[in-house]
C-alpha positions in Angstrom: -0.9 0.5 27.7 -3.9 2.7 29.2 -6.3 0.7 30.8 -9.3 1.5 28.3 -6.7 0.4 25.4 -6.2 -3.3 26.8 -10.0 -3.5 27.3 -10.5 -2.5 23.8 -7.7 -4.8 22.6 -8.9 -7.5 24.8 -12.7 -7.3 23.1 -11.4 -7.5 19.7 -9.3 -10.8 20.6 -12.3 -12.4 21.3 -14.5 -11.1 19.0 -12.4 -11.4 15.4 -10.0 -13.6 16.8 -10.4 -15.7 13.3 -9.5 -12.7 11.6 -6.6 -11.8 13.6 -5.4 -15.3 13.2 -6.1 -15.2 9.0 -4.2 -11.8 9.2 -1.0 -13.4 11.0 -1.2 -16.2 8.6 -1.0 -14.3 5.1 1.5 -12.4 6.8 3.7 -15.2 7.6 3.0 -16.9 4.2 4.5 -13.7 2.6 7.2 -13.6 4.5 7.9 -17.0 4.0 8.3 -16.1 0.0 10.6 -13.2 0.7 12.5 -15.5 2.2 12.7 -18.1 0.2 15.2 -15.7 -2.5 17.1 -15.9 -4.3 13.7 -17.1 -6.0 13.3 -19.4 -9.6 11.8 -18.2 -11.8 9.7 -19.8 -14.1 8.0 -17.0 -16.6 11.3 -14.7 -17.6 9.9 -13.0 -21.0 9.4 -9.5 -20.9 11.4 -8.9 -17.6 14.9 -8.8 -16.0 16.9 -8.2 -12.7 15.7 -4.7 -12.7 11.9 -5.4 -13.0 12.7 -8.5 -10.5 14.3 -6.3 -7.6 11.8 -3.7 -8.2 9.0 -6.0 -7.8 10.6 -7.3 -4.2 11.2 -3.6 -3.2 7.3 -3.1 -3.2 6.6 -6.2 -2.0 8.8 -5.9 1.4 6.8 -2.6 1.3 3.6 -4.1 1.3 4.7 -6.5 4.0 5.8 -3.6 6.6 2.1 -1.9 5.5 0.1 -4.5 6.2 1.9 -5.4 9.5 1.2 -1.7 10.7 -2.4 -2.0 9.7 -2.8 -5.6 11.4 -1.1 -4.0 14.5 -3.6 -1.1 14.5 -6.5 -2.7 13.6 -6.1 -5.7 16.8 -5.8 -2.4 19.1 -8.8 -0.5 17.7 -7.4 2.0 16.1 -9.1 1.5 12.7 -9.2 5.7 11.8 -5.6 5.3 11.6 -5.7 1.8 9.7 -7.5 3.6 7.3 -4.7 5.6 5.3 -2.6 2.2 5.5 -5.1 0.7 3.7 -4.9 3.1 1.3 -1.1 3.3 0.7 -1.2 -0.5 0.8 -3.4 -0.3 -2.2 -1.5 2.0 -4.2 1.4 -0.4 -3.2 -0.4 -3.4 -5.1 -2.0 -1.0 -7.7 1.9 -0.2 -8.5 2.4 -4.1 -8.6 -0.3 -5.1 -10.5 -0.1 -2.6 -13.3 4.0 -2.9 -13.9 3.4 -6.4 -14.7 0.4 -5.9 -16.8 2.3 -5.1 -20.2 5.8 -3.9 -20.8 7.1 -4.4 -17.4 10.9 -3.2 -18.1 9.8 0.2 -19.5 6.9 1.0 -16.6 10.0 -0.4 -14.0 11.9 2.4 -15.8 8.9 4.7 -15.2 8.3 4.1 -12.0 12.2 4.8 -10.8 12.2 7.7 -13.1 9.4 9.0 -11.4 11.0 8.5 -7.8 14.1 10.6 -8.6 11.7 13.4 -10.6 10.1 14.1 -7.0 13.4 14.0 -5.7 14.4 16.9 -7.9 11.8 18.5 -7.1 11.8 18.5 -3.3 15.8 19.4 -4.0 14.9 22.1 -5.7 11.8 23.6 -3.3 14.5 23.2 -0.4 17.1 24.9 -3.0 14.5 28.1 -3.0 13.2 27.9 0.9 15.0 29.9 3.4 16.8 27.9 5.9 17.0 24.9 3.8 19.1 26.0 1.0 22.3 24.5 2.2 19.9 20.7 2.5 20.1 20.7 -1.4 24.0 21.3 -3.0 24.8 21.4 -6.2 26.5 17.2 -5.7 23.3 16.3 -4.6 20.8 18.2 -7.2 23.9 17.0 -9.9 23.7 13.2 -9.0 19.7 13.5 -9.0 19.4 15.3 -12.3 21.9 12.7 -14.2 20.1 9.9 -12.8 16.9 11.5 -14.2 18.4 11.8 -17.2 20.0 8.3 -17.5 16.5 7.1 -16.6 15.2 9.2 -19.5 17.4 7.4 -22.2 15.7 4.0 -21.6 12.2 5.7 -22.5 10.1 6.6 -25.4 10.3 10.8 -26.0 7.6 12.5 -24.3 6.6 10.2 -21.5 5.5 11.7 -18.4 7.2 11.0 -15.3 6.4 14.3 -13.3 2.9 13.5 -12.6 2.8 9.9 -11.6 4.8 6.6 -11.2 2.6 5.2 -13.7 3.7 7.6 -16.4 0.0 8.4 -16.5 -1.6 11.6 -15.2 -2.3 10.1 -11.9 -3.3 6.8 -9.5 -6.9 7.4 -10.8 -5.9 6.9 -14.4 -3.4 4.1 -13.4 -6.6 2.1 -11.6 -8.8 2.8 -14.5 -6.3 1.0 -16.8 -6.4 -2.3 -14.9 -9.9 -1.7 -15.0 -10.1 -1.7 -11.2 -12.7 1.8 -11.4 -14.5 -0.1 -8.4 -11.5 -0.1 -6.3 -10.8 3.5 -6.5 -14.2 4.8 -6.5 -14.8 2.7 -3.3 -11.6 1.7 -1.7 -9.7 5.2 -2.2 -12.6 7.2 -1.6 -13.3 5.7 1.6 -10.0 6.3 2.8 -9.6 9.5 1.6 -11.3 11.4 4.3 -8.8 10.0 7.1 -6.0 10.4 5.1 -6.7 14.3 4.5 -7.7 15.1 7.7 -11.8 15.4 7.1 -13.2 12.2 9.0 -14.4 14.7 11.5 -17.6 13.0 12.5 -15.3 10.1 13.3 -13.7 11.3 16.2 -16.9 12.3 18.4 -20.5 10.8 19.5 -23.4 12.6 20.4 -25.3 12.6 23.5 -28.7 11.6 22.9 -30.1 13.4 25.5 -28.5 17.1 25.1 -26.2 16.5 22.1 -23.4 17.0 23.7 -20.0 16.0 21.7 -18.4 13.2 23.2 -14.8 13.0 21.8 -14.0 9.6 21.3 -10.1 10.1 21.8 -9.3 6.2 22.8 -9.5 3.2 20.1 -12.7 1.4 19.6 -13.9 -2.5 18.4 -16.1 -0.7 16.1 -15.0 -1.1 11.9 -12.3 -3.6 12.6 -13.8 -5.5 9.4 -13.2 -2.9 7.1 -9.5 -2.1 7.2 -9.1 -5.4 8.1 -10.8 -7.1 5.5 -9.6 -4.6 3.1 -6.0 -5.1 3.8 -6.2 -8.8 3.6 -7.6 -8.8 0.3 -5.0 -6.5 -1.1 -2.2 -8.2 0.1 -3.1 -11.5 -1.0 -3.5 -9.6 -4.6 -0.3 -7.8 -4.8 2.0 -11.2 -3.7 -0.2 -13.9 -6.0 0.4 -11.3 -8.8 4.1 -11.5 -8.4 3.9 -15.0 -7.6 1.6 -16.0 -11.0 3.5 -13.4 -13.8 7.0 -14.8 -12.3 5.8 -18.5 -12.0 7.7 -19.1 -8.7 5.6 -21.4 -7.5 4.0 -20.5 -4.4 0.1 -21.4 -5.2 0.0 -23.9 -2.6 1.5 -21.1 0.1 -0.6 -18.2 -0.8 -3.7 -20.3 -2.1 -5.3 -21.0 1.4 -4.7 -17.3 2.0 -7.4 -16.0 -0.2 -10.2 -14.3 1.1 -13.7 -14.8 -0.4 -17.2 -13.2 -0.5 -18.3 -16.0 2.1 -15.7 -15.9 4.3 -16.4 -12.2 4.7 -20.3 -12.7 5.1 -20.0 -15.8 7.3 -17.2 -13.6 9.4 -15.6 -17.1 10.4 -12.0 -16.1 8.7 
């Protein structure tokens, strides 16, 4: 570790050290769920082992996500927090929105989906020189009949090309969970780092000459927000799973939550 990075890490230890510790917490309460399988559950209509497995598949996902960003945000390096945040959220958007209604068909949807870009990638390698030989016929064969099996289990016509959702796209996804703040806020925000266009994140101007400093080493400043941000979304995603399923875990998760006054007081 460069000398400037310990500094930096050693500033935001003191600083947000309630955070880091709230952080560390939630994650350990998670994992102590995921652990705790094979899990009872309480509230079986309208899902099955499929829906179930599918659930924990995003969940360990969300787990692994939310470490990174914890582990980027305590050494500064919140620019690159940033577009964890934002996979972390279409992680619990994907959560929240296959248990809203008819879980087993968007679980369907949702795998469908997966092996749909699959195909595709297959078949852009299939037509790109020097990759041809990546994608044989087995391969593209075993994808498409999955596809198709998948399809079977669905209503004609739905859409799986487009988005895991079987909607157009995340933005419609949010907007039927009536989360339009979220995305227009959340996503947004993070949108810039994730695309390469948070120039004027990455530099500080002299005030004397303007002169471009380049800020290439991590920095203590906007630890709250990816911070904050992940926090809240990873309570979301594992309470949802925890509540539809009824496992039980209220009294884990519960002390987890993160409120509008712990984030103004800045104690947790």
């Amino acid at each position: 570790m460069r000398a400037h990075e310990a500094q930096v890490k050693a500033e935001i230890a003191e600083r947000y050290r309630s955070q880091l510790d709230a952080m560390a917490a939630l994650h350990d309460a998670v994992v102590s769920i995921m652990a705790a399988v094979p899990w009872t559950i309480g509230k079986r209509r309208g899902l099955n082992p499929f829906v179930v497995k599918t659930l924990m598949g995003l969940l360990t996902k969300a787990c692994k996500t939310f470490r990174s960003i914890q582990i980027l945000s305590e050494r500064g390096f919140e620019e690159d927090a940033n577009p964890l945040v934002r996979v972390l959220m279409e992680t619990t958007v994907a959560i929240i929105f296959i248990l809203q209604k008819k879980s087993k068909e968007r679980a369907v949807i949702y795998h469908a989906h997966i092996l749909a870009q699959n195909l595709r990638m297959l078949n852009e390698w299939k037509a790109t020189p020097g990759l041809k030989r990546k994608a044989p016929k087995a391969m593209l064969k075993r994808v498409n009949d999955g596809l198709a099996e998948h399809m079977t289990l669905l209503p004609a016509g739905t859409d799986v090309k487009h988005h895991w959702s079987g909607k157009r796209s995340l933005r419609e996804a949010v907007k039927a969970l009536r989360h339009d703040v979220m995305y227009a806020s959340l996503y947004r925000f993070t949108s810039s780092s994730s695309h390469a266009s948070d120039f004027g994140a990455h530099f500080q101007l002299l005030p004397t000459n303007e002169d471009f400093v380049w800020q290439i080493g991590p920095s203590a400043r906007g630890f709250e927000v990816a911070s904050y941000a992940a926090r809240e979304l990873f309570w979301m995603a594992a309470n949802r799973i925890d509540q539809r399923l009824g496992l039980g875990f209220s009294e884990t998760l519960g002390p987890h939550k993160l409120t509008r006054a712990d984030i103004e007081s800045g104690q947790r």
